[in-house]
N, C-alpha and C positions, 0 to 999 in steps of 0.2 A: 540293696537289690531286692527288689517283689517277689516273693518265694510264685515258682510258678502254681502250685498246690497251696492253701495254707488251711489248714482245720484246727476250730475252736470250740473247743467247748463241747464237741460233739457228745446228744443222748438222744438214745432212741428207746422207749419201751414199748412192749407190746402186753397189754392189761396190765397185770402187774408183775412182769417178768422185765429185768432193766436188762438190753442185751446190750448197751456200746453205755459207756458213764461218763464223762468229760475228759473225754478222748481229744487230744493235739499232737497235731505234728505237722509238719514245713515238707515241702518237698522242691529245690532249689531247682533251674534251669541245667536242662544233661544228665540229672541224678538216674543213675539206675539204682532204684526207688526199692527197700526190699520189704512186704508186708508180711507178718508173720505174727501166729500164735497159735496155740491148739484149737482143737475141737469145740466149739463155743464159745468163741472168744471176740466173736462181737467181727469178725473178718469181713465174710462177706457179708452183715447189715450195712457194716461201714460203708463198704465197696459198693453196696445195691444203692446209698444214699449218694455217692460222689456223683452215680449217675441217672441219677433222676427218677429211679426205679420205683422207692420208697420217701416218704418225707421225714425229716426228722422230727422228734420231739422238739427237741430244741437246740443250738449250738449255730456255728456259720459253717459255710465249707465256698471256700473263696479260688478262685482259677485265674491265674494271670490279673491281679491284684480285683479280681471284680467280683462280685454275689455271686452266688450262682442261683441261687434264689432268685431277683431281681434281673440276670444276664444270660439267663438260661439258655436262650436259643443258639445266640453269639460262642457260647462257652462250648455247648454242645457239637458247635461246628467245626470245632480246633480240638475236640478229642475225637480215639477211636479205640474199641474197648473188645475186649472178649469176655464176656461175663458168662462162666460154667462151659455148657459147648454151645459154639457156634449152628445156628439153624438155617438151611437150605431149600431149596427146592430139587429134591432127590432127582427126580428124570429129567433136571436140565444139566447141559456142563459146565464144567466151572467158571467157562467164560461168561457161559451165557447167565450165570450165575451171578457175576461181576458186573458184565452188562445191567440187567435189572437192576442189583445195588445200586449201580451210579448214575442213572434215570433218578432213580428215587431222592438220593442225595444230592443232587446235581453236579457229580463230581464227574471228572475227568475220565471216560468210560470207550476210551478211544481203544483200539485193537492193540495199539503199540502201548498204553498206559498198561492194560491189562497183562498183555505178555510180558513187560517187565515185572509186575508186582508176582506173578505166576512163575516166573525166574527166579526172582529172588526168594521164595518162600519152597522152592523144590518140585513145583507141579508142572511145567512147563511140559514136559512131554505127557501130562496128562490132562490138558485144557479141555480137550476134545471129547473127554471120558465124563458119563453120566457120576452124579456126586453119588447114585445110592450104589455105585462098584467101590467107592474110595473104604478105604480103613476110618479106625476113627483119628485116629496120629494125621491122619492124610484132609481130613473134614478138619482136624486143630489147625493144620497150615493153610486151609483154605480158609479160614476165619480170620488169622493174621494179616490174609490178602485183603481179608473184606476192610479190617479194621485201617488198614495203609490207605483205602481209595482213596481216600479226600485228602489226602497228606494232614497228617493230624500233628499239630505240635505237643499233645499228650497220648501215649497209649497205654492203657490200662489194661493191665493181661489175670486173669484169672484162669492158674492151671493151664500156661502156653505148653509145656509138653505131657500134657496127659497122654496116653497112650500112643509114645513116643516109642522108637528103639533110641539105644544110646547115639549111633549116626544120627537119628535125627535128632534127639536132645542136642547135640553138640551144633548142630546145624544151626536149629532154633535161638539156640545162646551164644552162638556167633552172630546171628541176626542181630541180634538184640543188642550185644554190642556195637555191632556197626549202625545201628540207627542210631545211638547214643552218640556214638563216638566222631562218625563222618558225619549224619543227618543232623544233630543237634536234639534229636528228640529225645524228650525226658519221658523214661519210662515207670510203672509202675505195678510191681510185680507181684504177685501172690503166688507163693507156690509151695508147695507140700515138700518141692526136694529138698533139702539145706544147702546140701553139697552146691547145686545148683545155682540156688541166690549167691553161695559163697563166692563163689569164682565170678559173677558179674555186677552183682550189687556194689554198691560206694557206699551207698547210708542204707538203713533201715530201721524201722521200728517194733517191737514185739508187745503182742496185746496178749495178755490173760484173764479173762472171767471180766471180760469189757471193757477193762482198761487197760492204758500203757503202762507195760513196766520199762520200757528200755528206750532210748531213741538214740540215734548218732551215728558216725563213721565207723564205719563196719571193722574196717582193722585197726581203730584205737579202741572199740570195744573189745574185741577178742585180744590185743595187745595187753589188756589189764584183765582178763578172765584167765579162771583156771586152764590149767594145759597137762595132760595126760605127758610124760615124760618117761624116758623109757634110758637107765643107763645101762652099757656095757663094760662091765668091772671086774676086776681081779678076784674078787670074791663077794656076792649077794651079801651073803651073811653077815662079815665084819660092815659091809655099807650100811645096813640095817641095824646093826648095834650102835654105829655111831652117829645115828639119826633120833634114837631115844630120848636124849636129853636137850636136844634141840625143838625150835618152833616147829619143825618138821616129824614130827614124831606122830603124828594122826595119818602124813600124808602119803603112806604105803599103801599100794596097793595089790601088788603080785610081783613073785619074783623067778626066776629060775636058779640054779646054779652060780652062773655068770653075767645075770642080766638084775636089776631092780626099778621096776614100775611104780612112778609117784603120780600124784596129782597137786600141784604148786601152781602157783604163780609166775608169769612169763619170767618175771625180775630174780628167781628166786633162782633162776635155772644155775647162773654162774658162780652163785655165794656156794650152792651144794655141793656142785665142781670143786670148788678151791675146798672145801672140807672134807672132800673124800680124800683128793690129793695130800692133806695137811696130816691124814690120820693113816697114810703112806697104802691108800687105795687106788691100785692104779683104774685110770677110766680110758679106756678102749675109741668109747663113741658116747654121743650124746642126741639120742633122737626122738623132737620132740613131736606133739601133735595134738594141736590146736584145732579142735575145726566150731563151726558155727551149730553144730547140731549139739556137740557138748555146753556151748556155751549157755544154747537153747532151752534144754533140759536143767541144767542149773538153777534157770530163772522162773521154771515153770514145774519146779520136782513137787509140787503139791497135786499136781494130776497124777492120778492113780496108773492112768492112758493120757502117754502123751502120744500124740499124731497132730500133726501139722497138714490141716486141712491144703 
């Protein structure tokens, strides 16, 4: 199968400052796509290069097995992107907003294209409103609309819900599922929230100081990264003595009375279990918690300031 994305080799410098190093990675047909790294990390050059913003120094960066280099127009016409925030024309409304886009694009700019994309994205009772009354959460959902006009088989989202409330975050990333999941569109996501990518991304990749450090299926990664675990026990204390002479003796983290906080390995959860019960420690519960922002920080603990652009 032709990865629908594929990048190679990607490097971009600017004088002598290298921001992206021979950066790769695939991005498969349906994938909700998760891009990720800190502050500097070469994110958005990458992303200003996928679409034609910047040119690279050197590398390919291929769309539906084709150049983009070389197919540029063709390639450009089957993505839709939201790069930073979306830009408007304030004192018209968003239809008329929409309208213009799809003159320009030649895309489908009919009153019933429009009212659905403005449906689907939550403005619909607000078509008729000038964009410079909208929020800016409310201008991020109107840029998603712009980004759908053309029905795009890639859309590349940069910070879809910035200045979102959680209703609309949840909105957004339902969206996003359901284009993936009913629409077939393979999405491509940058976003600062972890939590976020966590619950809709399939694969991702994480870049640090330019390069890749990570790429793959999101929950075979976190499946093999550490996990914060948390037991409830008959006694912290004796659990904690009897973890001294074991490979788990670093892996304490905080404890109370009746509770003891490790950091282990998903595999390790059950072997601890049966040693606390062995050493006639009774365990209550076992509650674990993995998420993708520990896994993040793990692989990026050399910034002093992690934040995830």
């Amino acid at each position: 199968m032709i990865p629908v994305i594929e990048v190679k080799h990607l490097h971009k410098k600017f004088d002598n400052f290298v921001a992206v190093e021979d950066v790769n990675f695939t991005v498969n047909q349906g994938d909700v796509y998760g891009f990720l790294g800190p502050n500097g990390a070469g994110k958005s050059t990458t992303i200003r290069m996928m679409t034609t913003l910047i040119k690279p120094t050197s590398g390919e960066i291929n769309f539906f097995g084709k150049s983009l280099t070389t197919d540029r127009k063709n390639i450009l016409s089957r993505i839709g992107s939201i790069i930073e925030k979306p830009d408007f024309y304030l004192y018209l409304s968003a239809r008329k907003n929409l309208r213009i886009l799809g003159e320009l694009s030649k895309a489908d700019y009919s009153n019933k294209k429009i009212e659905e994309l403005l449906d689907l994205v939550g403005l619909l009772s607000r078509a008729d409103s000038k964009v410079k009354t909208y929020s800016y959460g409310m201008k991020q959902r109107l840029g998603l609309a712009q980004a759908l006009l053309h029905d795009p088989d890639v859309i590349i989202l940069d910070e879809p819900t910035n200045g979102l409330d959680p209703f609309g975050m949840k909105e957004i990333r339902d969206l996003i599922l359901y284009l993936s999941k009913e629409k077939g569109k393979t999405i491509f996501l940058s976003s600062h929230i972890l939590s976020e990518v966590e619950m809709i991304a399939n694969r991702m990749v994480i870049l640090n100081k330019g390069k890749v450090i990570v790429e793959g299926v999101v929950k075979d990664l976190l499946n093999t990264s550490a996990m914060t675990v948390t037991y409830d026990v008959s006694s912290s204390q004796k659990a904690k003595e009897s973890l001294e002479s074991t490979q788990w003796k670093d892996s304490f983290l905080r404890s109370t009375d009746t509770t003891i906080t490790l950091t282990v390995k998903s595999n390790d959860v059950a072997d601890i279990t049966k040693l606390f019960v062995e050493k006639s420690i009774s365990v209550n519960s076992v509650v674990p918690v993995r998420s993708l922002e520990e896994y993040f920080i793990s692989l990026t603990s050399e910034e002093a300031n992690v934040h995830v652009r």
